[in-house]
N, C-alpha and C positions, 0 to 999 in steps of 0.2 A: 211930627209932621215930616220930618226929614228923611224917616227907615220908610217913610210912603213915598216921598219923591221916587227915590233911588229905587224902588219895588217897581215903582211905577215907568219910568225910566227903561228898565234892563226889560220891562214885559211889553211898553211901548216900540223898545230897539227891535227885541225878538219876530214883534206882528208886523212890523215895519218889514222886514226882510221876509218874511210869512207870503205879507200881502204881494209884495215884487216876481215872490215865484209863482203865486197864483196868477200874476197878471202876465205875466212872460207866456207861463203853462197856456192860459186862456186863450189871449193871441196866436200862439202856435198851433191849436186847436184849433180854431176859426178857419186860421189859414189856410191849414192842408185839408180840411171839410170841403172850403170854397174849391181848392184845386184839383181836387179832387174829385168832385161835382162837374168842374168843366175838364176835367179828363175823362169824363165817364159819359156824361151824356150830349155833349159836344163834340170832343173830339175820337167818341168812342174808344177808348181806350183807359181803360179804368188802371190803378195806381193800386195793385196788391200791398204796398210796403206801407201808404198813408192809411189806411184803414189800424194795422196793429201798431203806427205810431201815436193816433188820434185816442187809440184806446189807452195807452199808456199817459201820454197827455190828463185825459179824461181822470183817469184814478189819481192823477198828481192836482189836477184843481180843484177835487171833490175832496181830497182829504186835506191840503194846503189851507185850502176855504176854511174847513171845519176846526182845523184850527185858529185862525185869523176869529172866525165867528166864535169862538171859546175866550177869547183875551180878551174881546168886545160885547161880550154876553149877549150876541144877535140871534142866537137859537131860540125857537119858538120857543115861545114864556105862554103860561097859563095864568093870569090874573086872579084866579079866584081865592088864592091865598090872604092876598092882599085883602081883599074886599071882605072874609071873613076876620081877619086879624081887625080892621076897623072897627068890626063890631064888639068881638073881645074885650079889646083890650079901648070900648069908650073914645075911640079918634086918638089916642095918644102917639102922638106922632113918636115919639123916644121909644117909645115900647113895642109899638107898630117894627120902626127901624130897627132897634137890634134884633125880636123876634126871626124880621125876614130874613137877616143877616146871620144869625147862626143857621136858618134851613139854608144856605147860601153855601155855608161853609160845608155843610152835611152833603150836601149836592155836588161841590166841587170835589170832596173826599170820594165819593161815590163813583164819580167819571175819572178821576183820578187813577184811582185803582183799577175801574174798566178800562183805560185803554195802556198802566202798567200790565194787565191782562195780555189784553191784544196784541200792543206791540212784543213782548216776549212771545207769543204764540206766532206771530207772524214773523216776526225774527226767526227764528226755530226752522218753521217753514220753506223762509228764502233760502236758508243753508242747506235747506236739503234740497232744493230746487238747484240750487249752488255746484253741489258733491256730484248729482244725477249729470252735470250737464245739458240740461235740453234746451233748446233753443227755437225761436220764434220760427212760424213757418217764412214764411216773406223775408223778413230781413234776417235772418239766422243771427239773432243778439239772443245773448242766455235769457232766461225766462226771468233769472229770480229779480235782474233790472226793475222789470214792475215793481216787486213789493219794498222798492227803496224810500217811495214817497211815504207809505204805510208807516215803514218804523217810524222815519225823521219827524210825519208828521203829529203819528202819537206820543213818539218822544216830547215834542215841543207842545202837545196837549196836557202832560202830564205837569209840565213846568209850566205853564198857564194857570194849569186849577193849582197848584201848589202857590204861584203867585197871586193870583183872587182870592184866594183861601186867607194867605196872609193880610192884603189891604183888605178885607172883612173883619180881622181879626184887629188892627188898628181902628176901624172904624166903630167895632163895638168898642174898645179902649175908650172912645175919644169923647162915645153917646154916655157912658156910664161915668167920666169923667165929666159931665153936663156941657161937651164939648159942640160944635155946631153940628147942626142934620145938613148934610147937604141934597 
């Protein structure tokens, strides 16, 4: 129970700091939308530089989110696993649970290595957006800015399902040991 605290813990710490940026991201998003909106059709004068800030914002809470929502297993779930496995395996709740708990661990190996994928491909990417130079119209900041959220955040995806993958791996321990279902 103890290698699950501390798993638990260091994956709790990580979403914890996840969710701070997506909330920051969030609000800063809102706010230049709002100012934006009343520089545009109030004071006539629209705001070229919050349009491609809101967009960077935008890629930073959608991918910051997806990971938060990866640590908290909130991505849409399909049920019907479940509800087959009852029938299988006769309601057995122990059997039911590890069952789901290894497709769990197959799953997280899965997204794992999709977004070890991604973020090296998007790595790769930013570096040559990097070498090229180019830079945003409006605010003239280099481009490859944007795909910072992308790595960090796949990064921090990859060490999510590596940390679920593990408390799955304690938890079928604990069910095959005639330990509690929780």
């Amino acid at each position: 129970m103890e290698n699950r605290n501390k798993i638990q813990i260091i994956g709790d710490k990580l979403c914890w700091v996840m969710e701070q940026i997506t909330w920051v991201s969030f609000s800063i998003t809102l706010t230049l939308l709002f100012i934006q909106v009343i520089c545009r059709y109030v004071l006539n004068m629209p705001l070229a530089w919050a349009e491609e800030l809101v967009r960077m914002m935008y890629i930073s809470v959608s991918f910051t989110g997806a990971a938060v929502a990866l640590r908290k297993n909130e991505h849409i779930t399909i049920n019907i696993i479940p509800v087959l496995f009852k029938k299988i395996f006769k309601h057995n709740e122990r059997k039911i649970r590890k069952a789901l708990d290894i497709l769990d661990i197959l799953t997280f190996a899965i997204t794992g290595a999709f977004w070890i994928y991604i973020t090296i491909a998007v790595n790769a990417y930013m570096f040559t957006t990097k070498d090229s130079a180019m830079l945003t119209v409006a605010m003239q900041w280099p481009v490859w800015i944007m795909y910072i959220p992308i790595v960090v955040s796949g990064t921090i995806m990859v060490i999510h399902s590596i940390l679920n993958s593990i408390e799955k791996i304690i938890d079928i321990k604990q069910i095959t040991q005639g330990g509690e279902i929780l």
